[in-house]
Structures are given as C-alpha cells and as structure tokens.
N, C-alpha and C positions, 0 to 999 in steps of 0.2 A: 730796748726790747719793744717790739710791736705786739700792740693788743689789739684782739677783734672783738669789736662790738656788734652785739646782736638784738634787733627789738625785738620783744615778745610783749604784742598788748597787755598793757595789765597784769602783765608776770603771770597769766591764766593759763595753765595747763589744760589742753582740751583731755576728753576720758580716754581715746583712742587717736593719738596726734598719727596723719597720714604725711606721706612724703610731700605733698602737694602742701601741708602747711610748715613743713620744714623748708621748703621750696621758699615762700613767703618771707619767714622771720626770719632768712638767709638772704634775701633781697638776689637771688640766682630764680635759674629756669630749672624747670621740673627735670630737665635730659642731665646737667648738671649736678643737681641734690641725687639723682638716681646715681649715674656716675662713682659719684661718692660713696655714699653708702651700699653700692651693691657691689664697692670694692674691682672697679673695671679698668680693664688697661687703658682707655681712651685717656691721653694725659688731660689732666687737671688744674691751671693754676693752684697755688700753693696756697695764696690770702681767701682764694674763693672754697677752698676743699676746706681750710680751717675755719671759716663760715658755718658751713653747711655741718661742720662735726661738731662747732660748740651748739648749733642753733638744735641740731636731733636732742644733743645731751641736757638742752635746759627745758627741750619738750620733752621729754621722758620717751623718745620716739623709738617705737620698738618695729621689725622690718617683721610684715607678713606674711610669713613662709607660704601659707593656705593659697594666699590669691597669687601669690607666686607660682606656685604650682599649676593653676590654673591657666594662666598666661602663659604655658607650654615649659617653664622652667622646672628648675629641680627643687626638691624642698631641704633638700639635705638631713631625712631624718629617717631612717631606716627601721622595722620593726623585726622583734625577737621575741618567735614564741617557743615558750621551753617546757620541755614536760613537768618537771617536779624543783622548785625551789629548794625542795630540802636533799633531792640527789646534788651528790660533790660537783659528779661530771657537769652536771648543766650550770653551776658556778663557773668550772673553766672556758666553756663556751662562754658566758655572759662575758665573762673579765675578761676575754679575747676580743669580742665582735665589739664593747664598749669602747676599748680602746685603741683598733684598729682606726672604727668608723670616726674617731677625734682625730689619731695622729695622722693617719696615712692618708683621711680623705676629708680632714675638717667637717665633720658631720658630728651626729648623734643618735643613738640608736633606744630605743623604746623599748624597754624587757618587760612581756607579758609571761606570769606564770599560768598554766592551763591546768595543774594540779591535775594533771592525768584524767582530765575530763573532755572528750570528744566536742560535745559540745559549748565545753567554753571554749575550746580553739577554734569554732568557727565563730561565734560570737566575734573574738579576738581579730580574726578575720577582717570581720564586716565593721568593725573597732577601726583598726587600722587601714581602711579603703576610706571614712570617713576622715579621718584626717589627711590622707592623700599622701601617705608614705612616698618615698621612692621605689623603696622593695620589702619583700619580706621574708628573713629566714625561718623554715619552719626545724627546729629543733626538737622537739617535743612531741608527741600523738602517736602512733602507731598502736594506743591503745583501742580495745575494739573500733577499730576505723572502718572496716565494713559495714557496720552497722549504719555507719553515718554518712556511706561513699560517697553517696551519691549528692549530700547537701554540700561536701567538702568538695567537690568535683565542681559544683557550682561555682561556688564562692572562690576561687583557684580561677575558674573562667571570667570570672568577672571584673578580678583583680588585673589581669592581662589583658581584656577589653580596655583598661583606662592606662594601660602603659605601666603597671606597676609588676614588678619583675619579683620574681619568686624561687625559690632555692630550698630544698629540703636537704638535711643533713642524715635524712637515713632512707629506705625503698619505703615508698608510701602508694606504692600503683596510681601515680599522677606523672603526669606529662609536666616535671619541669627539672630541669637541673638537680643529681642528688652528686654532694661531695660527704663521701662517707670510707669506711673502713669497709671492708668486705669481709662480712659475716659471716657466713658460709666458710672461709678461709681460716677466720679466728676459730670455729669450731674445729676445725683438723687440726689447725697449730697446738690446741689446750690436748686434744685427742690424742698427736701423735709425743707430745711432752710425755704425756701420762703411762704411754705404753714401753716408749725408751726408760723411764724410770722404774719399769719394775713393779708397777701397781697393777693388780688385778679385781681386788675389789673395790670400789667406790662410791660415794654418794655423793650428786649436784645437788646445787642450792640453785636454785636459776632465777630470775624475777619473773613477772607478771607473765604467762601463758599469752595473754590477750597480745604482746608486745611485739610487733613483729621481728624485729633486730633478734629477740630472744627466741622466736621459732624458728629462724633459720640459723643458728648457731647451735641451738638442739641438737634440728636434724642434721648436721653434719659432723658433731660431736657424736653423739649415739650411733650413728652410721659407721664411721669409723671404729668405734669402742668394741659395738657387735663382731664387725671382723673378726677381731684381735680377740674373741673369748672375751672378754672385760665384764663381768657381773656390775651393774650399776644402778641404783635406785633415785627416783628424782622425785624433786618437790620444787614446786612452785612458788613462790611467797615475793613480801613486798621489798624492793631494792632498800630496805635500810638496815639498820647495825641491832637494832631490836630485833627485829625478824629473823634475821642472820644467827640472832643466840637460841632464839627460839625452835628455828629449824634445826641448828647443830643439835640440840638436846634432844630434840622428837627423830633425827636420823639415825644419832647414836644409839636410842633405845631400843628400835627396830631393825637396824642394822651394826650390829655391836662390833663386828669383824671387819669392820672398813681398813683402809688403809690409806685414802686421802679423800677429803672435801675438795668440791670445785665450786665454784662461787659464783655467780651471775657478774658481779661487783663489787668492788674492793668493798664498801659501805656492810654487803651481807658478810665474806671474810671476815671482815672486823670485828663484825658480833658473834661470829662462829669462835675466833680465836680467845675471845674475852672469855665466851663462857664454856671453851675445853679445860683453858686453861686455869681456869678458877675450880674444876670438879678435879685438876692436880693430874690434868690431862698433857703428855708431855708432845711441844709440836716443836720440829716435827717428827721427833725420836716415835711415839706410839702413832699420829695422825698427821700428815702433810696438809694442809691448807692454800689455794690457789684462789686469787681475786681475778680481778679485771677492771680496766682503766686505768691503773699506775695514777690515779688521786692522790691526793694529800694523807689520805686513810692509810692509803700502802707504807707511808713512812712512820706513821703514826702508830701505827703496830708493832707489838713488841710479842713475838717475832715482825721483823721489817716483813713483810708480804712478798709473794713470787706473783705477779701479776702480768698482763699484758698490757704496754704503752697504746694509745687506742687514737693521741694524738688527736684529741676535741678541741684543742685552740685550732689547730693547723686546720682541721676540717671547716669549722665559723670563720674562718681567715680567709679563706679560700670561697666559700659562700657570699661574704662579704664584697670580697675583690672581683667577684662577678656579676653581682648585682649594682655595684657601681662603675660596670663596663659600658662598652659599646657596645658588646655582644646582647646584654641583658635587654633591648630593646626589640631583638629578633627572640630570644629564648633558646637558641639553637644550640646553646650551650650543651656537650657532652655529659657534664660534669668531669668528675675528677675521685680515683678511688685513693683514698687515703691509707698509709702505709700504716702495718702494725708491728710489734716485736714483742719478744717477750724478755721482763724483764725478771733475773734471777735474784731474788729473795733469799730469806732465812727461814720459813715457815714450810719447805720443801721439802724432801729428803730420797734419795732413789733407794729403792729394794732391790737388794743383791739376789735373795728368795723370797716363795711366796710368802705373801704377807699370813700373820700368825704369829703365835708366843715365840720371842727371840727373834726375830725377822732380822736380817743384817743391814741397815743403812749407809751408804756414804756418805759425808760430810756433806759433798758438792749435787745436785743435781746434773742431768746432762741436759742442753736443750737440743731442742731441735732444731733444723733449718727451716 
C-alpha cells in the first residue's frame, strides 16, 4: 500500500487556507491543486491529485464559490424566494428546486421566506446579488407589488447587469422568464366544473385581493359564473386553514342557501371542511367544497378534496432548468405555461335540481375538459 505524505509547518492551520497554500503543502503548482480541486477534465497524475486531496483535507481548505464567481465562473448556488413558508404550495416548490439544483445540476439553492412582504423581497434581492448567485427564482410577491414596482424593477435590472438570471413562477409585470399555470384558464376550468355540476348558488373563499395570481383567476371565474346566472358571493381572506374555517362560518351566516364553497387553496378548503363539518354540516350531501393546488392538504381531508393539480414542483423545475441554461445568459427565454387539471375528490357532489331543501345529488361529479 502506497501512502502519501504531506508537510504542513507545524501542523498550523491557517484561518482561511487558500489553494495557493494547498499548492505548497502539496509540493505541486497552483494550475495542478486548481485542477484537482475544481474537479477538471485536464488529466491528473494519480500520486499528485492524491497530494493535493490529503494536503486541502489536513488544511481544512474550503473552495471560494464568491471569488469564483468573480473570475467569470459559476457559483453553483441558486436563490429562492417564496411567498409564505407556512403555504403547503411554496413547501413543494422549495422540495422541488432544492433537490433538483443537488441532483440534476450539482448545485444548491438558498430559500428565502419573504412572508408576503414586498419589501423583504427586494431586500432578499439585494441579499442575493451580494452573494453573487447564479440565478434567482422569484416564487413568491405578487403581493401589493405596484406599490413597489418601480424599486422591484430596479433591483431585477441590476441583477441582470451582473449576469445573474432570473425567473418568476407567476405574471409579475417584469421582463423575465415566467414558468407558471395559466390563471386565467384555472378560473374557467373551477367556473365551467361548477356550472356542469348543477350548482347555482355559491360562495368563494379566495386569498389575498392584493395577489395577482388570485385577481386573474377571479376575474375569469366570476366572468364566466355571471354568464351562466350563477349567484355567488366572495371574500377575501388569508391562504391558511384558520381562515378558511373562519370564512366558511361568516359565508354560511350570510349566505345560508349555498350550495358549494370554492376555495382560493386546498390550505383555505381545509379549514372550511373542518368547521362545516364539525357544526354536523354534511359534505358534500348539503355543501360541496372545492380547493386548489392538489397539496398534501387535499389528501389530508376527510372528505379527500376535489381540487385542481397546479403542478408547482414542475413549474420550479422548469425555472430552475433555465436558469442553469445557456439561454439564461441572453434572458430571451419565453418561458413555459405550466399544465393544470382537475383533480376529482370526495368533498364534491353534482345537483340534479336547483339547489334547496332535498336537492338530488349524484355520487360522482362531472368534470369538465
């Protein structure tokens, strides 16, 4: 068995050992220790690469992504900012883009929560231009974002001044790449569900007004609804399962004669069904229930949820895989609209007649195309 020996003066770790003194206690040249460690096809002898790997590992030598970057290379560290930590959907993007950016491109990706605060995503921004990403997904924001356009507009220009590539996962009125669902579209699809099932009066639960995803799926749901006669009352409230019981209660009081809840997201759903069904409220024999997202939530319900699949890994997978293109250097990227479906539940139920005392339901829903 051959061993390699390595000097290191004094067995003294410097605080910050640089390749130039791993270069050194390897008794090689600095193009050689680089070689090595920065993992490059130029071949290697064997005795000198295993030099250069014990002499990094007895200096504690850690490789400088920063000044790499700088030197025109890549850093291989991607950032991810997302709206709300405590929404399910922005878990599946995170566990998507985390482990994309590991397996598919040897990287790592930086999750920033922005907790629905405009300006901690530009913060977050100017956060991650400091460190010198390679790119940035923007997942998250579309909360009052006018308000802030014009700083966001900036900070977006300046990040692409220094070669760092950018991708939004929903319409944010910026010039860069958006790989998303089509909103606009989920709102007809929930719309025209609603009206082949036989429901004429309704009440939405939508989230945040400010949100833009959730004003263009409004107006295209209410647009359609209108058509069709469809009576429907709406509120507003925060995407979580609290809210969601909360509004169920205050919609039922005021609107007693419904005959299904629509749901911004499976999260509001969830709290809707918990507390119908706890006041001995039957779903969806007396009230249908309808989420969105197909989360973890949708299965977690009992009634299982009728929800739409909205496929949020596939959209940060797809954000990701373009930000670590060749394309991402030009920005010229189209983007990419992300497929949606809807997925049939048990918390649904179609009306044979208008809804009202004895109303006939089928077992099965119908969906739509």
């Amino acid at each position: 068995m051959k061993w390699t020996t390595v000097q290191v003066a004094g067995d003294k770790r410097t605080k910050n050992p640089t390749l130039n003194d791993v270069a050194q206690s390897a008794g090689v040249s600095l193009a050689t220790a680089a070689r090595v460690l920065r993992k490059s096809n130029y071949p290697v002898d064997e005795t000198l690469k295993n030099k250069v790997e014990a002499a990094a590992k007895l200096l504690g030598y850690v490789p400088n992504m920063v000044a790499r970057r700088l030197r025109g290379g890549k850093q291989g560290v991607v950032g991810l900012i997302i709206g709300d930590m405590m929404d399910a959907h922005y878990g599946i993007i995170a566990e998507a883009v985390t482990e994309r950016a590991e397996s598919a491109h040897g990287n790592f990706a930086i999750v920033c929560n922005m907790q629905r605060d405009p300006l901690l995503e530009i913060k977050y921004l100017h956060r991650l231009l400091e460190y010198r990403v390679d790119g940035i997904i923007l997942a998250g924001g579309g909360f009052d974002q006018w308000t802030h356009h014009q700083a966001l507009t900036e900070a977006i220009e300046e990040l692409k001044r220094t070669g760092t590539a950018v991708a939004s996962l929903m319409p944010r009125g910026l010039e860069v790449p958006i790989f998303s669902a089509d909103n606009e579209a989920i709102g007809m699809t929930v719309a025209k569900f609603i009206v082949e099932n036989g429901h004429s009066k309704i009440g939405i639960l939508l989230g945040p007004a400010r949100n833009e995803m959730t004003k263009l799926r409004m107006q295209a749901l209410t647009s359609h609804l209108s058509g069709c006669a469809v009576d429907y009352a709406i509120a507003n409230i925060d995407s979580t399962a609290e809210a969601g019981a909360i509004g169920a209660a205050e919609m039922l009081a005021r609107n007693p004669d419904f005959s299904a809840l629509i749901c911004g997201s499976d999260a509001i759903a969830f709290g809707a069904v918990n507390h119908l069904r706890a006041e001995g409220i039957d779903i969806p024999g007396r009230i249908s229930v309808m989420g969105l997202g197909n989360t973890r939530l949708a299965t977690l319900s009992s009634p299982r949820l009728t929800t739409v699949e909205m496929n949020f890994a596939q959209a940060g997978n797809a954000a990701l895989d373009f930000i670590m293109s060749e394309d991402a250097a030009s920005g010229q990227s189209p983007g990419e609209i992300i497929p949606h479906s809807l997925v049939i539940g048990d918390s649904f139920a179609r009306i044979e007649t208008p809804a009202g005392p004895g109303s006939e339901r089928a077992e099965t829903p119908r969906a739509t195309d």
